[in-house]
C-alpha positions as CSV (number, residue, x, y, z in Angstrom):
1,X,0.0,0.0,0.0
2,X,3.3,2.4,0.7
3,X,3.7,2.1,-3.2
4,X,0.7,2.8,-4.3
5,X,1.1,6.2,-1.6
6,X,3.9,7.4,-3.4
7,X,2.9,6.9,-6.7
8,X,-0.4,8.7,-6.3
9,X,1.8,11.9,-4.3
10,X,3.6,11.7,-7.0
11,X,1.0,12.0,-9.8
12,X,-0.4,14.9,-7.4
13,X,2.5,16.8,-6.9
14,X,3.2,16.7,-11.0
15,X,-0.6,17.6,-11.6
16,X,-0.1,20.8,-9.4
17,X,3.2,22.0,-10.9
18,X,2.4,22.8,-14.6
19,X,0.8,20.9,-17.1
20,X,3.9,21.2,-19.7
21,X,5.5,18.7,-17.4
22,X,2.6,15.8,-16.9
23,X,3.3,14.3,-20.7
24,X,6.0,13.1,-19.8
25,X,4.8,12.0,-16.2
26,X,2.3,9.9,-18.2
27,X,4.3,8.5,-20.3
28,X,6.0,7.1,-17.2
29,X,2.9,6.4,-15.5
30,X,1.9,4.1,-18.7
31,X,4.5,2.3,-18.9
32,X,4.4,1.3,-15.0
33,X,1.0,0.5,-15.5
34,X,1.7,-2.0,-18.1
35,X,4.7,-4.2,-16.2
36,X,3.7,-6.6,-13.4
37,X,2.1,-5.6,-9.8
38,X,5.5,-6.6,-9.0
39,X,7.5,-4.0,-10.5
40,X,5.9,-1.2,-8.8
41,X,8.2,-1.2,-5.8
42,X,11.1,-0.1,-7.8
43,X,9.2,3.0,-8.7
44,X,8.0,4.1,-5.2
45,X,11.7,3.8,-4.2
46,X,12.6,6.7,-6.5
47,X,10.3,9.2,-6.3
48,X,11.2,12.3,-3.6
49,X,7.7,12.4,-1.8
50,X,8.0,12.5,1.8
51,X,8.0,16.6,1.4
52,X,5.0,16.8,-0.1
53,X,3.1,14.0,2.0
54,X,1.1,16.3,3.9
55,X,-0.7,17.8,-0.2
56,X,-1.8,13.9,-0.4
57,X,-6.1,14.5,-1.1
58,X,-7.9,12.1,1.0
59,X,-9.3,9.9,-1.8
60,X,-6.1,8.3,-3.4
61,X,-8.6,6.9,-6.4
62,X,-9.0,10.4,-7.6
63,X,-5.3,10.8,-8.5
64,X,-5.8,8.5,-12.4
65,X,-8.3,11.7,-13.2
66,X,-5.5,14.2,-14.2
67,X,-6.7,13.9,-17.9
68,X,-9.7,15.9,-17.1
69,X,-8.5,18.8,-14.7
70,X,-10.7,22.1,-15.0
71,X,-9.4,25.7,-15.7
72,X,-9.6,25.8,-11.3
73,X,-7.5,23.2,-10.7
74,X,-4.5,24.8,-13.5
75,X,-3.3,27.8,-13.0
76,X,-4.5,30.0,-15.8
77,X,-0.7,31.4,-16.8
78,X,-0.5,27.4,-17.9
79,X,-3.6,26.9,-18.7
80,X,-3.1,26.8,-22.8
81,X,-0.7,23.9,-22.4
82,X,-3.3,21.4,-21.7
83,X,-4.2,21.9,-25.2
84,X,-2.6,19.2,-27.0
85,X,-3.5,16.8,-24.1
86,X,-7.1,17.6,-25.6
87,X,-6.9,17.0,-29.1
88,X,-8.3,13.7,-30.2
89,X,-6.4,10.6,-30.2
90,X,-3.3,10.4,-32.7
91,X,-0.9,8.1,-33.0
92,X,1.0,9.2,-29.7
93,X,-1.9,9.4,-27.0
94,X,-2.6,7.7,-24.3
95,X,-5.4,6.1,-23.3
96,X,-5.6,6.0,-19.6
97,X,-9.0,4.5,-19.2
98,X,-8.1,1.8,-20.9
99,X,-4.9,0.9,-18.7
100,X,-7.3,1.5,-15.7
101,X,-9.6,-0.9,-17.3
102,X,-6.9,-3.5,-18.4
103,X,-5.3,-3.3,-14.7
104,X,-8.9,-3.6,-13.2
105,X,-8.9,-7.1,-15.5
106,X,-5.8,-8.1,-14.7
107,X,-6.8,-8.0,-10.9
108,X,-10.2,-9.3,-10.7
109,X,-8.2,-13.0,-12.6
110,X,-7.6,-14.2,-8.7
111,X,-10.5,-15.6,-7.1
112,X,-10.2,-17.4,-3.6
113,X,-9.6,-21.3,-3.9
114,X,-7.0,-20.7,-7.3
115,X,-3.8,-22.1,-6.6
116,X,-0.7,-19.8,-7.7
117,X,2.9,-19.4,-7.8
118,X,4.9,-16.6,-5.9
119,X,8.1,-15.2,-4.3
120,X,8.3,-14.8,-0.7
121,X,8.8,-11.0,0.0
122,X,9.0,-10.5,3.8
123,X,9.1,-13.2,6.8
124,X,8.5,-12.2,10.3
125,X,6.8,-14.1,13.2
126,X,3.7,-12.4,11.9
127,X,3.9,-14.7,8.8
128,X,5.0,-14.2,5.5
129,X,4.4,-12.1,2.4
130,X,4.2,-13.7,-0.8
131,X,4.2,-11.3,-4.4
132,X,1.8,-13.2,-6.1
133,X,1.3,-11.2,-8.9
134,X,-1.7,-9.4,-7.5
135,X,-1.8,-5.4,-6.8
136,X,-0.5,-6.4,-3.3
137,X,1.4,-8.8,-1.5
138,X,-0.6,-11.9,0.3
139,X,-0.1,-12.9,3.4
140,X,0.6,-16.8,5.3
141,X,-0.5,-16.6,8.8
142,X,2.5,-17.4,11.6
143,X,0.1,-20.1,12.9
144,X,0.4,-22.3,9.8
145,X,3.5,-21.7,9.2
146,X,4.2,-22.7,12.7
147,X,2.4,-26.0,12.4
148,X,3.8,-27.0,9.4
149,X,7.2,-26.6,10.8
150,X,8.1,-25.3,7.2
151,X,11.2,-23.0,7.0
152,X,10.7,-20.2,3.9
153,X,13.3,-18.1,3.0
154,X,12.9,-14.8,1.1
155,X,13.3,-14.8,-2.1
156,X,12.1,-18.6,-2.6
157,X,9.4,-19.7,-4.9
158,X,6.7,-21.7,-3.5
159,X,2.9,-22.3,-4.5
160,X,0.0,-21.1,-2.3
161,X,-3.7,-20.9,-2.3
162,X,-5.9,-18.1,-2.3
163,X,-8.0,-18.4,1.1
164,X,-9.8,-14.8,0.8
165,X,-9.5,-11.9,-1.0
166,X,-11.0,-8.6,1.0
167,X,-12.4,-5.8,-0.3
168,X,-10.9,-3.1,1.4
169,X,-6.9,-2.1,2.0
170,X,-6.3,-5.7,3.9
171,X,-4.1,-8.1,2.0
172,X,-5.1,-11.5,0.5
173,X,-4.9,-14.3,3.0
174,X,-2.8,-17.2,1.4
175,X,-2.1,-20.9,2.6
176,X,0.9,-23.1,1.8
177,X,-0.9,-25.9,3.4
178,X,-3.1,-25.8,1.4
179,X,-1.2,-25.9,-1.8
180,X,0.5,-28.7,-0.5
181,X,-2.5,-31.0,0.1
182,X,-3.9,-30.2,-3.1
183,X,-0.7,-30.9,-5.0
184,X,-0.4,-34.3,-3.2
185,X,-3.9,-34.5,-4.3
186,X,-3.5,-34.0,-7.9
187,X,-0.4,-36.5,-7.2
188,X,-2.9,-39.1,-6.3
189,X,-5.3,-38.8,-8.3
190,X,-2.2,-38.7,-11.3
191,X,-1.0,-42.2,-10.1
192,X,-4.2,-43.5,-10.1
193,X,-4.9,-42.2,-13.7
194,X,-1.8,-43.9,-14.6
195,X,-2.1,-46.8,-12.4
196,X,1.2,-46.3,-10.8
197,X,2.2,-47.6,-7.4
198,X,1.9,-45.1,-4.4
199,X,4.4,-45.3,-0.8
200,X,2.7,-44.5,2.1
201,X,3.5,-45.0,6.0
202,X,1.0,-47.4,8.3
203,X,-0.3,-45.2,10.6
204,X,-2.8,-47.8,12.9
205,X,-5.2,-50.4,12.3
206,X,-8.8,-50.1,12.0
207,X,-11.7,-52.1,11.3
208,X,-11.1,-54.3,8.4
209,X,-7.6,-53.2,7.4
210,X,-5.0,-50.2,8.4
211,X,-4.9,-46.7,8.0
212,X,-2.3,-45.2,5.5
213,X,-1.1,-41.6,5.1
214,X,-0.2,-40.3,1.6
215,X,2.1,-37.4,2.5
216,X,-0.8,-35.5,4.8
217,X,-3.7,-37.8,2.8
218,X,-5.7,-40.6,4.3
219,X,-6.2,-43.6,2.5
220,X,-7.6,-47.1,3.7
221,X,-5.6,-50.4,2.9
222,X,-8.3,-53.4,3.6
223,X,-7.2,-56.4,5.1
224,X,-7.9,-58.8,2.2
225,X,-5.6,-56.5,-0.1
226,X,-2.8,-56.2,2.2
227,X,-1.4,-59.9,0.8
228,X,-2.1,-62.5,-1.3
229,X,-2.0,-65.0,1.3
230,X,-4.1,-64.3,4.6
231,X,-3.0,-61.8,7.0
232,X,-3.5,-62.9,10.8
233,X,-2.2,-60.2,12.7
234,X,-1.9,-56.7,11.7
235,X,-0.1,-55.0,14.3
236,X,3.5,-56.2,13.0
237,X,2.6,-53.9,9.9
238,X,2.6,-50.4,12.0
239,X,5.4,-47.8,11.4
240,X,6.6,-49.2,7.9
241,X,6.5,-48.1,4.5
242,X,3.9,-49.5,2.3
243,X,4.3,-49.6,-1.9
244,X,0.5,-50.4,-2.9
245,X,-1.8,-49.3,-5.9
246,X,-4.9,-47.2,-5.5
247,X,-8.1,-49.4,-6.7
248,X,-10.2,-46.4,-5.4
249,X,-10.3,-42.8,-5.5
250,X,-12.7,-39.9,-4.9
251,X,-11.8,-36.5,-4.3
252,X,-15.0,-35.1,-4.0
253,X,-15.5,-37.9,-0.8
254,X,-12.4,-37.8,0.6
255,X,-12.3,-41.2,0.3
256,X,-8.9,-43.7,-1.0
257,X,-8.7,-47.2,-1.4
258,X,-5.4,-49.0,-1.4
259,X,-4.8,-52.2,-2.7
260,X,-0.9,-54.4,-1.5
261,X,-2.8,-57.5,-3.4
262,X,-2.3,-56.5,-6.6
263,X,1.0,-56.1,-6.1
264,X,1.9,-59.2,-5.1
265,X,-0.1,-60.9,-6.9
266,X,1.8,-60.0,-10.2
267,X,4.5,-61.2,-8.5
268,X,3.7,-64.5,-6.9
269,X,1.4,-65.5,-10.1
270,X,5.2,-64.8,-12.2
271,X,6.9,-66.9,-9.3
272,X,4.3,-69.8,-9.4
273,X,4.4,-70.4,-13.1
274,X,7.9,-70.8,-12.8
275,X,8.0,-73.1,-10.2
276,X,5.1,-75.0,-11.6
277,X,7.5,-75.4,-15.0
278,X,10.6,-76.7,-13.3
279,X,9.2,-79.0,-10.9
280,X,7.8,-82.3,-11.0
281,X,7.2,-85.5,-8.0
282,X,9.9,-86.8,-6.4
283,X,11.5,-83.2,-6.6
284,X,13.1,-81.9,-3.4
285,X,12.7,-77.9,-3.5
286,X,13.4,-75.3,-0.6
287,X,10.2,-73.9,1.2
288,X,9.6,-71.6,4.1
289,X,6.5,-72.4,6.6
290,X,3.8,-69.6,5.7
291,X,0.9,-71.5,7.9
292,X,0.5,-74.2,10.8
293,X,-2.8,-76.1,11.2
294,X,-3.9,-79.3,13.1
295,X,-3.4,-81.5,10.5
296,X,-0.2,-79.8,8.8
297,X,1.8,-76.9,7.3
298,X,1.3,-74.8,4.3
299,X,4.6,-74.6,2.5
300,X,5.8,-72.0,0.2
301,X,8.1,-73.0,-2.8
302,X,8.2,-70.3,-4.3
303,X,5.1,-68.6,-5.6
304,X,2.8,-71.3,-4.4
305,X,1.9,-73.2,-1.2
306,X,2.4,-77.0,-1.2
307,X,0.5,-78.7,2.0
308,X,2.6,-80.8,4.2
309,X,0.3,-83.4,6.1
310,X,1.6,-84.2,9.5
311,X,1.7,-88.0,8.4
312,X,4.2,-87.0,6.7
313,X,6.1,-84.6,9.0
314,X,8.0,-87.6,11.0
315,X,8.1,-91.5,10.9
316,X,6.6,-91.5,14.3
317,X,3.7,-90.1,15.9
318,X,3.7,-86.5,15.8
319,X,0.4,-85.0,18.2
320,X,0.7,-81.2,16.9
321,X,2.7,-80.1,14.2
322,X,3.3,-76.3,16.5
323,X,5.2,-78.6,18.7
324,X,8.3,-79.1,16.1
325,X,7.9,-76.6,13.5
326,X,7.5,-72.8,13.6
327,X,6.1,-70.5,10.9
328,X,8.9,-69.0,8.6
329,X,11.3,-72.0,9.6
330,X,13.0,-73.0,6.3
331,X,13.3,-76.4,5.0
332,X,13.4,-78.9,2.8
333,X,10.6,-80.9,1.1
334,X,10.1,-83.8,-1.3
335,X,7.2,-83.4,-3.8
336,X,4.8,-86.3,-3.0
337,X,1.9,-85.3,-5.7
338,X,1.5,-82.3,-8.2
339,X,-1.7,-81.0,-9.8
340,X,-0.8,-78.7,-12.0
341,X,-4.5,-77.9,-13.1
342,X,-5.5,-77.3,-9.8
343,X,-2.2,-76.3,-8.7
344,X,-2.0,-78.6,-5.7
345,X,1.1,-80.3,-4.4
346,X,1.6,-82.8,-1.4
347,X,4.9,-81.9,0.3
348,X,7.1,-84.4,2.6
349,X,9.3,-83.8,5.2
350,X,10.1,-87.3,6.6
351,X,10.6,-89.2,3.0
352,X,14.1,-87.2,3.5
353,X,14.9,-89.3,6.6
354,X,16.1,-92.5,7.2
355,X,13.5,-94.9,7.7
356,X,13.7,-96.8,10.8
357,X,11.2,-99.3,9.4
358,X,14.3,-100.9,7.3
359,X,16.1,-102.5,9.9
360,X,13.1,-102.8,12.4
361,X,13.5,-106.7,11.8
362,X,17.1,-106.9,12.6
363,X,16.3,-104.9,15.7
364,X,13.2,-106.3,17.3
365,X,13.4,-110.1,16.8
366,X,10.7,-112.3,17.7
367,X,10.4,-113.4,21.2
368,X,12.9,-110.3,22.4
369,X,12.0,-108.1,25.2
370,X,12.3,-104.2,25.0
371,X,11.0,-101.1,27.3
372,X,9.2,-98.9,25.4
373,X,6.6,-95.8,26.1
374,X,3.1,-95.5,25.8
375,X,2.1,-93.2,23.0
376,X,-1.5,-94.3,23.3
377,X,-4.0,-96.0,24.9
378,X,-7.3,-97.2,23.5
379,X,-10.2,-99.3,24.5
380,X,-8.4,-102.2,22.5
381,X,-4.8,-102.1,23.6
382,X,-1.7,-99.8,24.2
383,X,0.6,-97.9,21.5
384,X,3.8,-98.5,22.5
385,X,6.2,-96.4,21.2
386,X,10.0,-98.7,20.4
387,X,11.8,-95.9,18.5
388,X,10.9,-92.5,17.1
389,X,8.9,-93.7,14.3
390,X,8.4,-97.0,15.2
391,X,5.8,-98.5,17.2
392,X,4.0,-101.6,18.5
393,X,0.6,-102.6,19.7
394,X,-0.3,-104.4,22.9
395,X,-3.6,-106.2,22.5
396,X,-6.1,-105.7,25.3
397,X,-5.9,-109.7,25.3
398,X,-1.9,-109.6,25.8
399,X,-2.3,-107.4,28.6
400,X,-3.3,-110.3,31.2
401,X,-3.6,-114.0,31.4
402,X,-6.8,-112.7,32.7
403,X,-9.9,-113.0,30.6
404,X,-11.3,-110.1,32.5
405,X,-8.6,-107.7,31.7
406,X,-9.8,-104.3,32.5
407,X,-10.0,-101.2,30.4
408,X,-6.8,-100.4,29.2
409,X,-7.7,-96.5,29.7
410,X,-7.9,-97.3,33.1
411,X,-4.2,-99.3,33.3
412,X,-2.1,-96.6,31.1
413,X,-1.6,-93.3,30.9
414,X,0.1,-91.8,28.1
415,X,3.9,-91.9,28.6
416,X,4.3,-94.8,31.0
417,X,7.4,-96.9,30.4
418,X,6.5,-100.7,30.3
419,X,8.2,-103.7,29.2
420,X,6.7,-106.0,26.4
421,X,7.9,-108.5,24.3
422,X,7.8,-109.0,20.4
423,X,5.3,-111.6,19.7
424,X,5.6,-110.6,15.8
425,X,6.8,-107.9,12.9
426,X,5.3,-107.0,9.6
427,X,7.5,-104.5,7.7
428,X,5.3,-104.7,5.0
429,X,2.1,-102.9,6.5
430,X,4.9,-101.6,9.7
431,X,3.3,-103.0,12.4
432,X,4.7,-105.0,15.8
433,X,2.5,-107.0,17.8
434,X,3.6,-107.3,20.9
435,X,2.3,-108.9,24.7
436,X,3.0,-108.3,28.2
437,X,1.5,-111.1,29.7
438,X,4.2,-113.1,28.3
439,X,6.6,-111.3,30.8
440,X,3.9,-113.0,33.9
441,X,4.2,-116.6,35.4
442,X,1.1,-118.4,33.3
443,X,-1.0,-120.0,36.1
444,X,-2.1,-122.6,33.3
445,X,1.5,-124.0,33.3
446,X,1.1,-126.1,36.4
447,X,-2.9,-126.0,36.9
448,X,-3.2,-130.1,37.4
449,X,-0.8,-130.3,40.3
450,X,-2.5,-127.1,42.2
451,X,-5.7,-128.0,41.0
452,X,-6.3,-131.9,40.6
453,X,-9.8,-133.0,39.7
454,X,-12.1,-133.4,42.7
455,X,-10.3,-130.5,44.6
456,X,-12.9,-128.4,46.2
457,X,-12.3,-124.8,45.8
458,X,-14.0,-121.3,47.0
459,X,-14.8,-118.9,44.4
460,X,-17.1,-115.8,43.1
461,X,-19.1,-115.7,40.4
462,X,-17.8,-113.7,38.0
463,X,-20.3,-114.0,34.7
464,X,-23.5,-115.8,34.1
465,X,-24.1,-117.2,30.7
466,X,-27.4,-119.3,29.3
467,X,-24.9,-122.5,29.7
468,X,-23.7,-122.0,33.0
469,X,-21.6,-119.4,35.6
470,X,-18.3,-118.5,35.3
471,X,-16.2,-118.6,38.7
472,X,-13.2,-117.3,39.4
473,X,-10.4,-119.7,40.6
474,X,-7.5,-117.8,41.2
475,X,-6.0,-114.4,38.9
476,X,-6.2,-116.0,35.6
477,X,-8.1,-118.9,35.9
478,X,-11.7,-119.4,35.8
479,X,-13.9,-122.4,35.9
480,X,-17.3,-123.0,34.0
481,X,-20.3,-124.6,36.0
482,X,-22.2,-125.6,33.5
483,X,-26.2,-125.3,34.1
484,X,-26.6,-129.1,34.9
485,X,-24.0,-129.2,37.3
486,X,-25.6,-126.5,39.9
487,X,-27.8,-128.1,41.7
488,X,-29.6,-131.5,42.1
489,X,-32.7,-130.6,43.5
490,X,-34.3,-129.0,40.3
491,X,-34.0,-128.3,36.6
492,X,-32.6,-124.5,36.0
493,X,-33.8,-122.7,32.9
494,X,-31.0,-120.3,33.4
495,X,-28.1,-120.0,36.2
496,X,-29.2,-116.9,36.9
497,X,-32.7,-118.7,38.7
498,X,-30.1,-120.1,41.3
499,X,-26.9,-117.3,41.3
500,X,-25.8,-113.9,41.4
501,X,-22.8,-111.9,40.0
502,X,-20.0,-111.1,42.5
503,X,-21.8,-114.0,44.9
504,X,-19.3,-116.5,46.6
505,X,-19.5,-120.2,45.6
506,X,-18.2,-123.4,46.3
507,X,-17.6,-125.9,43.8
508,X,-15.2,-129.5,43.0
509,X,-13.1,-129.2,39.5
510,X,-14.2,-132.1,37.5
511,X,-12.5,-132.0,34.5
512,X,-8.9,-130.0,33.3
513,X,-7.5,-128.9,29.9
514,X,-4.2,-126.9,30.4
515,X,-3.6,-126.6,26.9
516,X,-6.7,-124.9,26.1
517,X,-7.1,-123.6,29.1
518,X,-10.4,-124.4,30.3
519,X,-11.7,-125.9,33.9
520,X,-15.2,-127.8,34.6
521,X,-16.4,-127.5,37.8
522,X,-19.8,-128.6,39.8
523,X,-21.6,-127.4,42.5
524,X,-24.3,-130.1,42.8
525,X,-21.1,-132.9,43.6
526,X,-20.8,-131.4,47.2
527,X,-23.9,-133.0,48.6
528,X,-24.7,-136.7,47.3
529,X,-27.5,-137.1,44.8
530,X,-30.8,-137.8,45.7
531,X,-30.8,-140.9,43.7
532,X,-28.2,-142.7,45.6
533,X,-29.5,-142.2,48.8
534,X,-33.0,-143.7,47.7
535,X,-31.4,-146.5,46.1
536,X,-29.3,-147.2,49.4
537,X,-32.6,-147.0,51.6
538,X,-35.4,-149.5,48.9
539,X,-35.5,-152.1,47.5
540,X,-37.8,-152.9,44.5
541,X,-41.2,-154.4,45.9
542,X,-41.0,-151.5,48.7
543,X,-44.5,-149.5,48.6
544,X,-43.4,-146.1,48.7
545,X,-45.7,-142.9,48.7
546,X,-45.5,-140.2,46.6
547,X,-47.0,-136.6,45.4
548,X,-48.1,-137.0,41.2
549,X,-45.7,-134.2,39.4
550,X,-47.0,-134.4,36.1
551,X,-49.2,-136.6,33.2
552,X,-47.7,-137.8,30.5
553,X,-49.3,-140.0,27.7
554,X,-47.8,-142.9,28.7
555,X,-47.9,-142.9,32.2
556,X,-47.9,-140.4,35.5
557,X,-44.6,-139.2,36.8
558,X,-45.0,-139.4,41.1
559,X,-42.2,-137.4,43.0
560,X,-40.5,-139.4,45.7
561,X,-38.3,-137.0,47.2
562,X,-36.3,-133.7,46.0
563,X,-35.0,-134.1,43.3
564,X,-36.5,-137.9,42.3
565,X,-39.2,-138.6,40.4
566,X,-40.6,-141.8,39.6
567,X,-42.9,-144.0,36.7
568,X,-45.8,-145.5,37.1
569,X,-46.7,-146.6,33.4
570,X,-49.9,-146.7,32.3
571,X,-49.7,-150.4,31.8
């Protein structure tokens, strides 16, 4: 505003001194008006009026009227001078209204929200003034310039945006920030136009994928485009550097979508054809662990995941494949199967290790005894586990000599060290069978010296049967009472008429088999028969008296005593 001041005193102080002298003034006047906004500062610089200050007239507009002076306003001594100044328009005249109207054009071209290009003029902790071109210098405000922590220097170049324009004598308001945001804007929107990558810096997570700033822009990476494989936990990717490709993009809505994905994928889907081409089964290739699961790993070869079953992690028994390997652990695989339609490959870790199955013969011969561990227990036997990779199985019915052997879940528990001995090997399907009753005296060996027939022994019932009760001997051994031998006093539909599990029972071993180990017993030889005592006591010819049982056909059967019945045909 200081220039405009002095060139208006000027323009005055020439006006009032003769008008022989304000051609030339004009001239000078014109050809200021016609450079930049700029270059009026050179010109306020070099004209002497701070003496005549005080003759300024209030309305500094009024000074572009010289053209038009009246014969008050000119002395009348110089009043035939003007003359020439009012002869129509030649060659040489200027048109002042014209310039005024030109300048007037050239100023009304800014309009707030227009981004421009100017010089930094002036820098104080009131903010800096920036020659933009315009008929005065804008103005940052200290407070952005204080939170942008930007550093300008006069004389530097820089871009700004028009924030306001005001009518009056107050100076544009400009913002670098601003300028910056909507260059980095037109950046974005540029790469996305051109489908160039974009680097940005994870700021935090949020829901369904991570925040990213663009150089002062938020823009949203989801979670399914942040890889091509799935991402489980995204906390490891805060503080780094990001290289993705925008997918989405709306100024107007603020809003940016990211895309890591696509990336990758070009890259992986280049990887995986090549690994595709050079491999084949029987292959062994270098992978890193990408995923664990219950039943196995997801190996990468190189541009595509092969699985690796936990079967075939280790020649033994492997619980959980977490317990032995750890995602990103580098290894070794042989190619079991390829699918190269469905791009699917079975991976093996252990068919690169010896297999103890080769020499299990030389080492566990028939008859041998070994400690081993329990790797399992089931309703029908025990795992035992031999070697790492190598195991056997104890039949519920090698536990015991006993028939009653109890549950085996109730015996074991995983881990137990027990001795056993081989009782056979199959390398061809890998399995041992193996016994641990064999390791125990067998009470069958010497059964007719303990127990000769017509011994009298003390027992419990252990099972009832439609044939007879089952009654333990000793630990081992059990003897059968068959259904005729329980008692003589009465037929028995079923033992269970007569006995009860768990009840205590005498009985005399009639018969013995060692070798297949079975025992007759009777229960009805302990008291004599009912027959022999009548036969001792009558002879025939006796009259005896007697209670009718039951009709027959042929005759009536008479009971005599318990247990006796007689005949008396119907002839």
């Amino acid at each position: 505003m200081a220039n405009e001041v002095n060139n208006e005193v000027e323009e005055s102080n020439t006006g009032e001194t003769s008008t022989v002298e304000q051609a030339p003034e004009q001239t000078t006047e014109q050809t200021a008006a016609s450079e930049p906004a700029g270059a009026e500062a050179p010109a306020a610089s070099e004209t002497p009026a701070a003496p005549a200050v005080p003759a300024v007239p209030t309305a500094p507009r009024t000074v572009a009227k010289p053209v038009t002076a009246t014969a008050e306003t000119v002395p009348a001594e110089v009043a035939p001078a003007r003359k020439p100044a009012e002869e129509p328009q030649t060659g040489g005249d200027i048109d002042f209204g014209a310039i005024l109207e030109q300048f007037e054009q050239e100023q009304t071209a800014y309009h707030p929200g227009d981004l421009v290009e100017g010089k930094v003029v002036g820098v104080s902790d009131r903010g800096a003034l920036i020659d933009f071109g315009y008929k005065s210098e804008g103005v940052i405000a200290a407070e952005e310039l204080a939170a942008s922590e930007e550093t300008l220097s006069v004389g530097e170049t820089i871009e700004v945006v028009i924030k306001s324009i005001p009518a009056g004598d107050a100076p544009p308001m400009l913002s670098r920030s601003d300028a910056k945001l909507r260059k980095v804007w037109n950046d974005i929107e540029e790469a996305y136009k051109e489908d160039r990558t974009v680097t940005g810096k994870i700021v935090d997570k949020t829901k369904g994928g991570l925040r990213i700033d663009l150089n002062g822009i938020e823009a949203f990476l989801p979670g399914s485009q942040i890889d091509s494989r799935p991402i489980r936990s995204l906390d490891s990717y805060i503080g780094q550097d990001i290289e993705t490709k925008i997918i989405k993009f709306s100024r107007r809505r603020n809003n940016i979508v990211l895309s890591r994905k696509v990336i990758t994928d070009l890259v992986i889907n280049e990887q995986k054809a090549a690994t595709l081409a050079n491999i084949d089964v029987g292959y062994v290739v270098e992978g890193t662990i990408k995923n664990l699961t219950e039943y196995g790993a997801f190996v990468d070869i190189g541009g595509i995941d092969g699985l690796l079953h936990v079967t075939d992690m280790s020649w033994g028994r492997l619980g959980n494949p977490a317990d032995h390997f750890k995602v990103n652990d580098h290894l070794q695989v042989k190619v079991l199967k390829l699918d190269r339609e469905r791009e699917k490959i079975s991976l093996g870790y252990k068919q690169l290790l010896p297999d103890p199955w080769s020499t299990v013969v030389e080492m566990y011969t028939v008859n041998s005894k070994i400690t081993g561990k329990v790797s399992s227990v089931t309703e029908y036997g025990i795992f035992v586990e031999l070697e790492p990779g190598v195991e056997g199985l104890v039949h519920v019915s090698e536990i015991s000599w006993s028939k009653r052997s109890a549950n085996p879940k109730r015996m074991f528990n995983k881990g137990d060290e027990v001795e056993v001995q081989v009782l056979g090997v199959d390398t061809e399907d890998k399995r041992i069978s193996l016994g641990m009753k064999q390791l125990q005296d067998n009470p069958w060996h010497n059964i007719e010296q303990r127990y000769p027939v017509g011994t009298k022994i003390h027992g419990k019932v252990r099972n009832l049967t439609d044939f007879g009760a089952f009654v333990e001997v000793e630990d081992g051994i059990d003897g059968l009472v068959h259904v005729s031998d329980i008692t003589w006093a009465k037929k028995l539909k079923h033992p269970k008429d007569l006995l009860k599990k768990d009840q205590e029972v005498d009985a005399i071993v009639t018969n013995i088999d060692a070798a297949g180990q079975r025992l007759s017993l009777s229960m009805k030889d302990l008291t004599p028969s009912a027959w022999e005592g009548f036969v001792a006591t009558h002879r025939p010819g006796d009259v005896v008296r007697g209670k009718v049982s039951r009709f027959t056909s042929f005759g009536i059967f008479v009971e005599l005593g318990e247990g006796l019945e007689g005949l008396c045909h119907i002839s």
